[in-house]
TORKOL-4160 file (C-alpha; in steps of 0.2 Angstrom, whole numbers, padded with zeros to 4 digits, m for minus):
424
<pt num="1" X="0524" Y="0706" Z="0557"/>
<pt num="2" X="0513" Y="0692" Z="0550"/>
<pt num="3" X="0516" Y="0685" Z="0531"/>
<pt num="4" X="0504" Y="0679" Z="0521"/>
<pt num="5" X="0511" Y="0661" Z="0516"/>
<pt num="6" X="0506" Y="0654" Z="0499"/>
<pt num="7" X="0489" Y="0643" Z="0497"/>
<pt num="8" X="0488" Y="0627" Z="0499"/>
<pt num="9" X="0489" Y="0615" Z="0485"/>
<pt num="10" X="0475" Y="0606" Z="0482"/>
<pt num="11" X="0480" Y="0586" Z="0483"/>
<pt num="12" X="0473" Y="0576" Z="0468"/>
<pt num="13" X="0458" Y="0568" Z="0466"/>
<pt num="14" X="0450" Y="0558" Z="0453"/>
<pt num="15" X="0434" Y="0571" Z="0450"/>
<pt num="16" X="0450" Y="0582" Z="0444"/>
<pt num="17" X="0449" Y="0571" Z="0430"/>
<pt num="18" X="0432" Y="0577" Z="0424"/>
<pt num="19" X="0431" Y="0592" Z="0433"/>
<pt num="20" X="0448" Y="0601" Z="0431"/>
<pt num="21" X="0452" Y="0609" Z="0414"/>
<pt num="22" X="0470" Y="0606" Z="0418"/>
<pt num="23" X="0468" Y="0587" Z="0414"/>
<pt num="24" X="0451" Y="0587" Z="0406"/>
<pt num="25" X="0456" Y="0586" Z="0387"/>
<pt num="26" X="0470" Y="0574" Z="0393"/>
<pt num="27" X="0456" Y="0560" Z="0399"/>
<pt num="28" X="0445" Y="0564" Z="0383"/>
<pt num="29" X="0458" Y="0562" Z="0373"/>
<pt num="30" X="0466" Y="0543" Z="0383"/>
<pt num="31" X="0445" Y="0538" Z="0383"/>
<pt num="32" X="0443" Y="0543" Z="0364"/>
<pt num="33" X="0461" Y="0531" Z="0359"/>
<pt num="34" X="0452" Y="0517" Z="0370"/>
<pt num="35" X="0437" Y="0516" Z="0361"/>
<pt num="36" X="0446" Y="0518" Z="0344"/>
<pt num="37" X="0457" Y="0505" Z="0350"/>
<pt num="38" X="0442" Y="0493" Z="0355"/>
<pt num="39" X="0433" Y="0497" Z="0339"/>
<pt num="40" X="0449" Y="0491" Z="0327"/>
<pt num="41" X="0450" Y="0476" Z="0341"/>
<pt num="42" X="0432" Y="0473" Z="0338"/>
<pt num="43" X="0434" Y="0473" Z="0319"/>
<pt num="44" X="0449" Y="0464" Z="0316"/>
<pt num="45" X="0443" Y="0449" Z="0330"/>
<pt num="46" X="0426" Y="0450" Z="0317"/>
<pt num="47" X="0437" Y="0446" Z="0302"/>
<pt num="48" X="0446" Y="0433" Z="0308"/>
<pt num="49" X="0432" Y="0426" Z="0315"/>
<pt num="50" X="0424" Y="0425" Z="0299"/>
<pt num="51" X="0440" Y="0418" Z="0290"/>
<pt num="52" X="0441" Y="0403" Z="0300"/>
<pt num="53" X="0422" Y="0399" Z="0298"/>
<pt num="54" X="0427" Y="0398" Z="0280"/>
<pt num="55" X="0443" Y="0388" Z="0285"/>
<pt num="56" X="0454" Y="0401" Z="0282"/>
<pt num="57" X="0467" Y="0405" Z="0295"/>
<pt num="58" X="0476" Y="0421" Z="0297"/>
<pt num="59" X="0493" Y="0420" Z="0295"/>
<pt num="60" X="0510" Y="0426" Z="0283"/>
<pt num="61" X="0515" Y="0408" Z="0282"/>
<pt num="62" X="0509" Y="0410" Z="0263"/>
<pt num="63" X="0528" Y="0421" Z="0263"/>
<pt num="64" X="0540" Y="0407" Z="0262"/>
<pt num="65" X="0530" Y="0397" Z="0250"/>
<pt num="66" X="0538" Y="0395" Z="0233"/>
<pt num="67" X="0532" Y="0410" Z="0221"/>
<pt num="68" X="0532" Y="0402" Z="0202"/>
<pt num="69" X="0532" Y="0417" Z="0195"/>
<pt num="70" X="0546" Y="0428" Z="0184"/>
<pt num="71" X="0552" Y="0445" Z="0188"/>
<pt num="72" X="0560" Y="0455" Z="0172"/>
<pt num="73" X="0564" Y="0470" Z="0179"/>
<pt num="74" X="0574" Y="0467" Z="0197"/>
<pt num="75" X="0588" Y="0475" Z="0206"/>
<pt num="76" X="0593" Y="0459" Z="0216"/>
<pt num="77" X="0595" Y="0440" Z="0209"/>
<pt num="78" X="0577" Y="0431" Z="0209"/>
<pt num="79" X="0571" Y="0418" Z="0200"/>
<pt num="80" X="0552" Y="0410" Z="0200"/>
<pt num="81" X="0559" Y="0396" Z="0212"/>
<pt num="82" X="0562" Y="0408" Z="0225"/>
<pt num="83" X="0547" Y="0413" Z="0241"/>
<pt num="84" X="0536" Y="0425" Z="0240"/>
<pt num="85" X="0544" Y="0437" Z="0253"/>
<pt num="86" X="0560" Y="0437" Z="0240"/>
<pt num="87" X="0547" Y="0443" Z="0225"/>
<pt num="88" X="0541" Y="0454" Z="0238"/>
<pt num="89" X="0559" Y="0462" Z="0243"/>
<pt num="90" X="0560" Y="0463" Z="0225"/>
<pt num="91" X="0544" Y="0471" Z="0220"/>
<pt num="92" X="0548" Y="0486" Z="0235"/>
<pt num="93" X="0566" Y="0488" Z="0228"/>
<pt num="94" X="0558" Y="0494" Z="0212"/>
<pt num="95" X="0546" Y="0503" Z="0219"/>
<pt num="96" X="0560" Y="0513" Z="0230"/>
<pt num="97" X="0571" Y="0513" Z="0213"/>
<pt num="98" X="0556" Y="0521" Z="0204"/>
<pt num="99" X="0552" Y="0533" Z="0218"/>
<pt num="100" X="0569" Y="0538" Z="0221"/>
<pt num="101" X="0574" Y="0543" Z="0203"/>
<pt num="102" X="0555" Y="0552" Z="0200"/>
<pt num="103" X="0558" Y="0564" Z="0217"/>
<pt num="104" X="0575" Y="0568" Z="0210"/>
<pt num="105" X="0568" Y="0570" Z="0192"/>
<pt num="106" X="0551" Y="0579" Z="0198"/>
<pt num="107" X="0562" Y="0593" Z="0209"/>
<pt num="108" X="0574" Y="0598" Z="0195"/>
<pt num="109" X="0560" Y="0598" Z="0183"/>
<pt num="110" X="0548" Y="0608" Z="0196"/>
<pt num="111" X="0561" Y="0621" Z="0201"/>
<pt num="112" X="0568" Y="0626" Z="0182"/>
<pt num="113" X="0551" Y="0626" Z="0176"/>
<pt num="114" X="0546" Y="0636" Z="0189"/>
<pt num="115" X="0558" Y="0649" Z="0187"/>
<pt num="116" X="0557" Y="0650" Z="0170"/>
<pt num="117" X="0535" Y="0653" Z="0172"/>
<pt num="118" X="0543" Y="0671" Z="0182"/>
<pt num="119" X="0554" Y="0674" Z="0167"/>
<pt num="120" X="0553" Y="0691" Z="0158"/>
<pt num="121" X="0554" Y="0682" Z="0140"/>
<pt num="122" X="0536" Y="0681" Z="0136"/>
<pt num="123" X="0536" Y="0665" Z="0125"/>
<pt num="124" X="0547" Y="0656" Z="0139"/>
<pt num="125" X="0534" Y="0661" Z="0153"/>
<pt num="126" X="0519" Y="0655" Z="0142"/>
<pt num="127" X="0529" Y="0640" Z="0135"/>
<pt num="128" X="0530" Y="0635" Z="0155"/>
<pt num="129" X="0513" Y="0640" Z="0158"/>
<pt num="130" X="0508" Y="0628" Z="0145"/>
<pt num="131" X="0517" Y="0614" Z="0154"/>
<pt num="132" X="0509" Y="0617" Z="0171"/>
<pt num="133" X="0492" Y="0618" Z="0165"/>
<pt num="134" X="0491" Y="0604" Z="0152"/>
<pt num="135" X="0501" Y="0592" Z="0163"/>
<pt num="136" X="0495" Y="0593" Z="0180"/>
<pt num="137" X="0475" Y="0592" Z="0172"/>
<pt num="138" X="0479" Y="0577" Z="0164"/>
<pt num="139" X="0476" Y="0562" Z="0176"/>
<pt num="140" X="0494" Y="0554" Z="0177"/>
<pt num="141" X="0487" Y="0535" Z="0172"/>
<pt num="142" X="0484" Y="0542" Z="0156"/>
<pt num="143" X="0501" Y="0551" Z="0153"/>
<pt num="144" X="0508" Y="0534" Z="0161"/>
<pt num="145" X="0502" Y="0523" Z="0147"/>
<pt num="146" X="0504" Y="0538" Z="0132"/>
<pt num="147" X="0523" Y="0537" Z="0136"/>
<pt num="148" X="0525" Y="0517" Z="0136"/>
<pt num="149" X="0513" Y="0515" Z="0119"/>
<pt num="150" X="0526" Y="0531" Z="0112"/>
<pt num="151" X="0541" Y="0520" Z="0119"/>
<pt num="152" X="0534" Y="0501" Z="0113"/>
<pt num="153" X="0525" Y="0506" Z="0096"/>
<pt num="154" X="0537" Y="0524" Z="0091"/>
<pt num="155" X="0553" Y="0516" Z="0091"/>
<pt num="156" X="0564" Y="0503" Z="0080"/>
<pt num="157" X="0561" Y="0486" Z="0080"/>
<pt num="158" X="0581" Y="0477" Z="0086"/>
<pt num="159" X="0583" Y="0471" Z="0069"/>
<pt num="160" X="0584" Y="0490" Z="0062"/>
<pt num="161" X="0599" Y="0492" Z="0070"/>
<pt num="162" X="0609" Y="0475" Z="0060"/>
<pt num="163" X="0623" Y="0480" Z="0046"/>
<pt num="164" X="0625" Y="0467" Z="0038"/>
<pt num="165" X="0639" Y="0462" Z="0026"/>
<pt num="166" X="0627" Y="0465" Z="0010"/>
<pt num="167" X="0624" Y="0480" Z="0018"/>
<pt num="168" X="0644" Y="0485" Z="0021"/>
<pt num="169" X="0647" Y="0481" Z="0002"/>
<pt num="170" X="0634" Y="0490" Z="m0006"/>
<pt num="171" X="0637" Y="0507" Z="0006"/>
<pt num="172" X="0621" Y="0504" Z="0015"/>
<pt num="173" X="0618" Y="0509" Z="0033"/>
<pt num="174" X="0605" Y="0502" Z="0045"/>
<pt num="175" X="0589" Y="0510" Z="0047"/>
<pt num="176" X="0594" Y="0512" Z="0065"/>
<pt num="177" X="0608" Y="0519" Z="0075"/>
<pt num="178" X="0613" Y="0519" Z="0092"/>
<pt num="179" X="0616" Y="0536" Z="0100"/>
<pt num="180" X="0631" Y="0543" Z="0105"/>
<pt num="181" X="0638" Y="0523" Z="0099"/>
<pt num="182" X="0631" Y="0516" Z="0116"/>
<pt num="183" X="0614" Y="0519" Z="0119"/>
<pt num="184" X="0600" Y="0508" Z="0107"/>
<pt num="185" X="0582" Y="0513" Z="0108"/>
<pt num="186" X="0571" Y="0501" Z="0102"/>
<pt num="187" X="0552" Y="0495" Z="0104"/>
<pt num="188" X="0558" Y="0481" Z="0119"/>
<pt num="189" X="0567" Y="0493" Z="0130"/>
<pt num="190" X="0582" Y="0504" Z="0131"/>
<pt num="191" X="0601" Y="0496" Z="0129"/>
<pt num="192" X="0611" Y="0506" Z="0140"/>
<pt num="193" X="0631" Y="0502" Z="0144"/>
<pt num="194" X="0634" Y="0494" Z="0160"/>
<pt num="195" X="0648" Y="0498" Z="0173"/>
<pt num="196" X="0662" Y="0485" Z="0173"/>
<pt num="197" X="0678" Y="0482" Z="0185"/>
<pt num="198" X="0694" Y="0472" Z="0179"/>
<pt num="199" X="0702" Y="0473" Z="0198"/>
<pt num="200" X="0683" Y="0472" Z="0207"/>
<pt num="201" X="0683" Y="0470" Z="0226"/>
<pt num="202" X="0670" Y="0459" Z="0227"/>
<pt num="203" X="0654" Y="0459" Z="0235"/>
<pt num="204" X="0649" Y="0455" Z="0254"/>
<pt num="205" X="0634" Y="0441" Z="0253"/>
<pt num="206" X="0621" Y="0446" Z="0266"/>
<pt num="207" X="0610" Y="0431" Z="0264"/>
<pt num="208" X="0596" Y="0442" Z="0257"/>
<pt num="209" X="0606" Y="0450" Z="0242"/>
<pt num="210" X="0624" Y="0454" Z="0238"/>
<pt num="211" X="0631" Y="0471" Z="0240"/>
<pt num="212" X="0644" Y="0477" Z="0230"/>
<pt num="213" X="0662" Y="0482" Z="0238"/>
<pt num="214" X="0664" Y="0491" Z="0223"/>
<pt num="215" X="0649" Y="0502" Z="0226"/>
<pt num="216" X="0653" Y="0506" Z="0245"/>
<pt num="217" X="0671" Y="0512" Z="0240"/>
<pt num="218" X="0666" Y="0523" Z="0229"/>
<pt num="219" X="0651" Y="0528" Z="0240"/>
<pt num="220" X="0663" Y="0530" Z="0256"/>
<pt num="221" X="0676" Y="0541" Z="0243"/>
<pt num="222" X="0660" Y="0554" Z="0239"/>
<pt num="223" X="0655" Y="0555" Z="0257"/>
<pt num="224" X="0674" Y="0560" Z="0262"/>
<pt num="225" X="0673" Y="0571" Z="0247"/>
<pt num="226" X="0658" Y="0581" Z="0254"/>
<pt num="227" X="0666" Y="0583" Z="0272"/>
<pt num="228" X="0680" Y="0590" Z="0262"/>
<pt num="229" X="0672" Y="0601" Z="0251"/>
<pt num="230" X="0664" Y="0607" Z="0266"/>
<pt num="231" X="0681" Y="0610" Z="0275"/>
<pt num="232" X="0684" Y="0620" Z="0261"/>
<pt num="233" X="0669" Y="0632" Z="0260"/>
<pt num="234" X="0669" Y="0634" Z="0279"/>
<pt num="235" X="0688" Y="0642" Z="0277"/>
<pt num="236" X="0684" Y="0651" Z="0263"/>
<pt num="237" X="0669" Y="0657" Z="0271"/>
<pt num="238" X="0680" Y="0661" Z="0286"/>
<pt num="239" X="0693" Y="0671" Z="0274"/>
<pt num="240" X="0682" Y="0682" Z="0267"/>
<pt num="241" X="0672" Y="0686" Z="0283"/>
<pt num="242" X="0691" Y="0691" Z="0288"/>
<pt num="243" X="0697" Y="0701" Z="0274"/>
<pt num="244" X="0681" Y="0706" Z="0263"/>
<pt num="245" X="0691" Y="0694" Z="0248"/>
<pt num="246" X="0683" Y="0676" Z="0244"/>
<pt num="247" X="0697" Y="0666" Z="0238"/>
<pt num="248" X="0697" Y="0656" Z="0222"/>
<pt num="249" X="0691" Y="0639" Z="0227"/>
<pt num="250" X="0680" Y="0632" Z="0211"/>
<pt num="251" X="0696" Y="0622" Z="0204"/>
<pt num="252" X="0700" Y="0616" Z="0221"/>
<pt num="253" X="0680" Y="0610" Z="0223"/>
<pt num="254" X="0682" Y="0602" Z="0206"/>
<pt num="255" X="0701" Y="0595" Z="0212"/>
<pt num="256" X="0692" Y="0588" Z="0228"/>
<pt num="257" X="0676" Y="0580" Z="0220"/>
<pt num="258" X="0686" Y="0574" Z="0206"/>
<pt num="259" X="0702" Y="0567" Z="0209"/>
<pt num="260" X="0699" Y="0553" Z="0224"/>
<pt num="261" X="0684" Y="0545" Z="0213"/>
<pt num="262" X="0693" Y="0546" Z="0196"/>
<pt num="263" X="0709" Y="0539" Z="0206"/>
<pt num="264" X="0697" Y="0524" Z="0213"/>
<pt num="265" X="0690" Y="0520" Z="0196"/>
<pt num="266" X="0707" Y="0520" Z="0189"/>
<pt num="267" X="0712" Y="0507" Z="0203"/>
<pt num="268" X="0698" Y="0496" Z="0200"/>
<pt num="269" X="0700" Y="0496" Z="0181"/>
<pt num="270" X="0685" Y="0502" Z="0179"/>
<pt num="271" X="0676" Y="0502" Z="0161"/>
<pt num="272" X="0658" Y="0502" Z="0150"/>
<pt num="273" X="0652" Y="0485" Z="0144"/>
<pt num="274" X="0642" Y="0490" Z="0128"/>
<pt num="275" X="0627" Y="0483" Z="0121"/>
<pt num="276" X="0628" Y="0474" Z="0103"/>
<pt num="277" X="0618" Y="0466" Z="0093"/>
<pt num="278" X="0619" Y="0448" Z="0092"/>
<pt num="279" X="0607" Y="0438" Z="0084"/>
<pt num="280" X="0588" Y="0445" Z="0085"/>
<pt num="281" X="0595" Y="0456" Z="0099"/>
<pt num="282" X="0606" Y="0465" Z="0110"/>
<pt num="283" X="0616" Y="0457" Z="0122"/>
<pt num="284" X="0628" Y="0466" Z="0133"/>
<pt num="285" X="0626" Y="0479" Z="0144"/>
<pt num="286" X="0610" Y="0486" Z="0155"/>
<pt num="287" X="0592" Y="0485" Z="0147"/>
<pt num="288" X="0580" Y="0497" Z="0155"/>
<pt num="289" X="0561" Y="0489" Z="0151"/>
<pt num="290" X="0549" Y="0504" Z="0143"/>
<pt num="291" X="0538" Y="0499" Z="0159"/>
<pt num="292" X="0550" Y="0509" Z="0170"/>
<pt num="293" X="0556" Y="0523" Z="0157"/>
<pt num="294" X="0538" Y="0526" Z="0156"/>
<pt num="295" X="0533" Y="0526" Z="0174"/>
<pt num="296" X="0550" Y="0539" Z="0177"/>
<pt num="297" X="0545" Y="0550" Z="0163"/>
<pt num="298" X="0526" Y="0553" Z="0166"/>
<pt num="299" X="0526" Y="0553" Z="0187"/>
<pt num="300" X="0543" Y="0565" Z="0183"/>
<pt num="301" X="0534" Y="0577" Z="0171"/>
<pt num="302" X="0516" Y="0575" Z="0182"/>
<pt num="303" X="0525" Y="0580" Z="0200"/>
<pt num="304" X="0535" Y="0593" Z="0192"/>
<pt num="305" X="0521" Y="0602" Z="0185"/>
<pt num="306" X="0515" Y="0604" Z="0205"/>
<pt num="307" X="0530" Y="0606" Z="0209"/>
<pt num="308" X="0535" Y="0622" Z="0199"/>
<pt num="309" X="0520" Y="0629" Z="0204"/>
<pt num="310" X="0524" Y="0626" Z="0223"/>
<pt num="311" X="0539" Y="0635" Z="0216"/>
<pt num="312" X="0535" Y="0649" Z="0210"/>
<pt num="313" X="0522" Y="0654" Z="0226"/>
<pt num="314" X="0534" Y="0652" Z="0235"/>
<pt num="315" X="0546" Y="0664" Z="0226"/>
<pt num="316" X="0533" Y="0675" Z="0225"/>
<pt num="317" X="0531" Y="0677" Z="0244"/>
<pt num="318" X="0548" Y="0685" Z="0243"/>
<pt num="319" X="0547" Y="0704" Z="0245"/>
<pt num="320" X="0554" Y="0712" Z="0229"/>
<pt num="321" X="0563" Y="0722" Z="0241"/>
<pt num="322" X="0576" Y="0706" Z="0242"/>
<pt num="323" X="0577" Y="0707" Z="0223"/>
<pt num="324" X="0582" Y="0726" Z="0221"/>
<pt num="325" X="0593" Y="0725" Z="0236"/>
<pt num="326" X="0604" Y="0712" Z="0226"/>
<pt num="327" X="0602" Y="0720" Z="0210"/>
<pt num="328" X="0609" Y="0737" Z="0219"/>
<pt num="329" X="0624" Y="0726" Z="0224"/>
<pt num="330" X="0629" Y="0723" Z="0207"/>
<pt num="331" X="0622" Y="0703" Z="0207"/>
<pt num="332" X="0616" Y="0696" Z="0191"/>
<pt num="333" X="0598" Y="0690" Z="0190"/>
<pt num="334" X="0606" Y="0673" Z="0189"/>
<pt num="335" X="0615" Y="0675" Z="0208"/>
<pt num="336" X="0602" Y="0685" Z="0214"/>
<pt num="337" X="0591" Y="0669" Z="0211"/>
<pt num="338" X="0601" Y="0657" Z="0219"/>
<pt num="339" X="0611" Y="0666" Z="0233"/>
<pt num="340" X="0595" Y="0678" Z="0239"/>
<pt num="341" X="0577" Y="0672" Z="0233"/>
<pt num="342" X="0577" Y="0653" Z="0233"/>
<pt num="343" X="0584" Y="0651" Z="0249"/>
<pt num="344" X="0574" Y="0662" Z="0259"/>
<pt num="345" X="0558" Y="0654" Z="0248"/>
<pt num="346" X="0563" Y="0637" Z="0254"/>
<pt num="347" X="0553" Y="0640" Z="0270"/>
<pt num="348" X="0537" Y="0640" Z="0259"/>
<pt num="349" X="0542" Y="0627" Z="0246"/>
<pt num="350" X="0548" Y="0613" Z="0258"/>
<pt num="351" X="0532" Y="0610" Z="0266"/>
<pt num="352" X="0520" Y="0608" Z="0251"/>
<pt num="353" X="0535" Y="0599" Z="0243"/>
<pt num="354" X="0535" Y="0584" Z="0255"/>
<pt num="355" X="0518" Y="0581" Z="0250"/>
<pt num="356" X="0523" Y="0578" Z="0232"/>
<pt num="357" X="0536" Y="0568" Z="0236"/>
<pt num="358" X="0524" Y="0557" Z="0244"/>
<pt num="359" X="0512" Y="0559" Z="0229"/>
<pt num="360" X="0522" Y="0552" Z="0221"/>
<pt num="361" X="0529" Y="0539" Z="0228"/>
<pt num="362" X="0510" Y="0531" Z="0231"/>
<pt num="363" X="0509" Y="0536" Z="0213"/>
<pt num="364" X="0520" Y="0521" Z="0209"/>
<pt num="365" X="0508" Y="0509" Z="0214"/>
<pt num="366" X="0500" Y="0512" Z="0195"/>
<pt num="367" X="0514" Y="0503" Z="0190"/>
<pt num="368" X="0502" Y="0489" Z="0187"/>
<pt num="369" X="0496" Y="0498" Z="0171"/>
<pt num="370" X="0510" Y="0494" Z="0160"/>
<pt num="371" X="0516" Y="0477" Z="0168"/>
<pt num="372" X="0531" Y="0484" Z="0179"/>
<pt num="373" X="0532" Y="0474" Z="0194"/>
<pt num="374" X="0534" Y="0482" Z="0208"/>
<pt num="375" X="0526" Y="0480" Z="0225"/>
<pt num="376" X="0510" Y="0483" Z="0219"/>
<pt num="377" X="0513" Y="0470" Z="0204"/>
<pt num="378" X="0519" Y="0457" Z="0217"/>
<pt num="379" X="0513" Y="0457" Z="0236"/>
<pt num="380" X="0496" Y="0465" Z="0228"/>
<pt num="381" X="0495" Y="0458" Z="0212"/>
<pt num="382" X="0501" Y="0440" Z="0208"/>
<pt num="383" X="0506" Y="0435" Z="0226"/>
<pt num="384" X="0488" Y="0441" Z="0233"/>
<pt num="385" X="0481" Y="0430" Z="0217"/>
<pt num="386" X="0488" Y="0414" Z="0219"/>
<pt num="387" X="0486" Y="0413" Z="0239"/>
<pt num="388" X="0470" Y="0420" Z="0239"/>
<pt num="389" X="0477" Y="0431" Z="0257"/>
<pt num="390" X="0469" Y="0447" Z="0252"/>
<pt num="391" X="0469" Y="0454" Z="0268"/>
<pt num="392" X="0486" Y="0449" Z="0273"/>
<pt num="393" X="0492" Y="0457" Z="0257"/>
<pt num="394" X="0484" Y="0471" Z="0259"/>
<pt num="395" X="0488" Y="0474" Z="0277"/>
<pt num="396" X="0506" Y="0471" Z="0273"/>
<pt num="397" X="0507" Y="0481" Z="0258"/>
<pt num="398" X="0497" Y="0498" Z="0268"/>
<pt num="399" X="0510" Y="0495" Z="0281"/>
<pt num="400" X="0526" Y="0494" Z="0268"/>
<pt num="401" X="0517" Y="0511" Z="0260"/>
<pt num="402" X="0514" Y="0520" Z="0277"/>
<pt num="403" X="0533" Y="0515" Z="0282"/>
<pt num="404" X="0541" Y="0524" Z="0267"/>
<pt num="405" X="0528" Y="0537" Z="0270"/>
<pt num="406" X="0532" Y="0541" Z="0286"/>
<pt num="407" X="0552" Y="0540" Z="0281"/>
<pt num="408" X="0552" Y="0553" Z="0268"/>
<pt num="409" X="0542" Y="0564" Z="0279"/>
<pt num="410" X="0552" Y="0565" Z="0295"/>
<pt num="411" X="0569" Y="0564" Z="0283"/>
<pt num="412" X="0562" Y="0582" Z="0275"/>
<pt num="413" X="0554" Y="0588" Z="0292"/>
<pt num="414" X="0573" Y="0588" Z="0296"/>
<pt num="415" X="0579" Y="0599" Z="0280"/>
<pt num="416" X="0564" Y="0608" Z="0284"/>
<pt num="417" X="0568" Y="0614" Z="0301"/>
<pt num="418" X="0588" Y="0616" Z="0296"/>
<pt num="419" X="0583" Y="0630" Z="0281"/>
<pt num="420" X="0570" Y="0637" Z="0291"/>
<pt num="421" X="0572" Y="0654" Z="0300"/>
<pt num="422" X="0579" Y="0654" Z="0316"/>
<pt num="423" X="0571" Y="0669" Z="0328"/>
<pt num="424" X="0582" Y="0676" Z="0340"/>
């Protein structure tokens, strides 16, 4: 009995190429890059070409020229006799500070506000609804600078705050008073207390900037906290899969989150350095420039108001099914919220969510609008002025923004992919 054998393959040839739908898209796809590439090629060969028949060269040597000019706000030691790179590391440090505290800021904001726009209560609905609508129509330039002329012209001058000893004897009080006792609000900035260490362990110089020993301890103490709280849910979890009883565990999390950092604190004589006036002004502790208040609280309230709406579609998509379900188990409308609707809406909120994030990050760049340097206000703004490189700014700077960009997004692409539902 004869069997039919299987057919010959067809060896490869270069017609497949063109011809063959198998690798046809592949070769339009590698011709389409190499003409894109020639094309930027072409460009960038045209500029440079340009630039030195104008006796201007190419090049970041510009970076490690002296920079001559003053930084206010900075996270890291800098002065105007330092390069240009050092402003810039300075300028992008702010710009992640800013951008940091907003995303954390802008999601809290955007998730109670919009829960609250689902509520039952009538005026807290159209109270949210208000928010949402008002805000987010607004261009966020304009709320930038209502907020910093609030904070510079609203507030009391530093002198408001001084008690004199006229003052004391006559059973006068100053205009002004600091909240709480540590915290001074005035038209120049915000006077905040500052953290202080008597037994400090010192800080490991890196050549670029100093990093505190101090913070990585206390950093190193929350990380093992975590694993441990962790340990913790997971046996508890294990318990009540076990027996159909869920142990008490919330004064063992607080126990585990609270102890090894209050012990750490205790051992490096930890304490608040408070502001006092002296002189015309305060001296002492942390003074937070309007610039940055101004910046967190508009781009905050702005990305929130997308973000609450994100929020509540996202809720909405959930089947009221999920909602009676719970309610026929006895949760409360609370629990129901956080243990049933929001983590199964997290699938439709996380993706719309990285792009707020990344709003709002670029958002940063209109820092430039109230004088807060950040990389905008220094690689793109006085650095690009006094060299006269505006390509090379601006090249860098593009780069710096599509790095950070590219971070945040594969960072919650992770989160995205752990919360979302996983087919059997």
């Amino acid at each position: 009995m004869a069997y039919a054998g299987e057919a010959p393959k067809d060896s490869f040839r270069l017609s497949m190429l063109i011809y063959d739908t198998r690798y046809r898209s592949i070769t339009i796809q590698i011709i389409v890059l190499i003409l894109f590439g020639l094309f930027l090629s072409w460009i960038f060969n045209n500029i440079v070409q340009n630039l030195a028949a104008k006796d201007r060269g190419f090049s970041y040597d510009f970076l490690w020229n002296r920079a001559g000019y003053d930084i206010s706000q900075r996270l890291i030691a800098y002065t105007n006799d330092d390069t240009h790179a050092r402003a810039m590391l300075v300028g992008l440090l702010n710009t992640l500070l800013l951008a940091f505290f907003g995303c954390i800021l802008a999601t809290v904001i955007g998730v109670v506000a919009g829960v609250l726009r689902l509520s039952n209560n009538w005026l807290i609905g159209r109270l949210m609804t208000v928010y949402v609508e008002v805000t987010r129509n607004v261009p966020v330039l304009l709320w930038i600078l209502l907020v910093y002329v609030v904070l510079s012209e609203a507030m009391p001058e530093p002198k408001d705050f001084k008690l004199t000893d006229a003052m004391i004897a006559a059973g006068e009080q100053p205009k002004a008073h600091m909240i709480l006792g540590s915290i001074a609000i005035t038209n120049r900035g915000t006077n905040i207390p500052e953290p202080l260490f008597d037994r400090s362990l010192g800080n490991i110089d890196l050549g670029i900037f100093l990093v505190s020993l101090d913070l990585l301890a206390i950093i190193a103490v929350l990380v093992g906290s975590f694993f441990a709280y962790r340990a913790l849910s997971h046996r508890a979890r294990a318990l009540q899969e076990a027996t159909g009883v869920r142990p008490v565990t919330w004064w063992k999390s607080l126990l585990i989150w609270l102890a090894p950092v209050v012990i750490l604190l205790w051992a490096l004589g930890f304490h608040l350095g408070y502001p006092q006036f002296k002189g015309f002004n305060f001296t002492g502790g942390i003074t937070v420039a309007h610039a940055f208040t101004a910046l967190l609280v508009a781009l905050s309230l702005y990305t929130g108001a997308f973000i609450a709406e994100i929020v509540r579609a996202g809720i909405m998509a959930i089947p009221r099914g999920q909602t009676e379900a719970a309610y026929a188990l006895g949760l409360r409308p609370g629990r129901t919220m956080s243990l049933v609707i929001l983590p199964q809406a997290l699938r439709v909120i996380i993706p719309p969510l990285i792009s707020q994030y990344l709003n709002l990050t670029k958002n940063t760049s209109l820092a430039i609008a109230v004088s807060y340097m950040d990389l905008r206000g220094t690689l793109g703004g006085i650095t690009l002025n006094q060299t006269g490189k505006e390509l090379e700014c601006m090249l860098l700077m593009m780069a710096i923004y599509l790095t950070i960009s590219l971070i945040i997004s594969g960072v919650m692409n992770i989160y995205n992919n752990a919360v979302k539902l996983k087919e059997r």
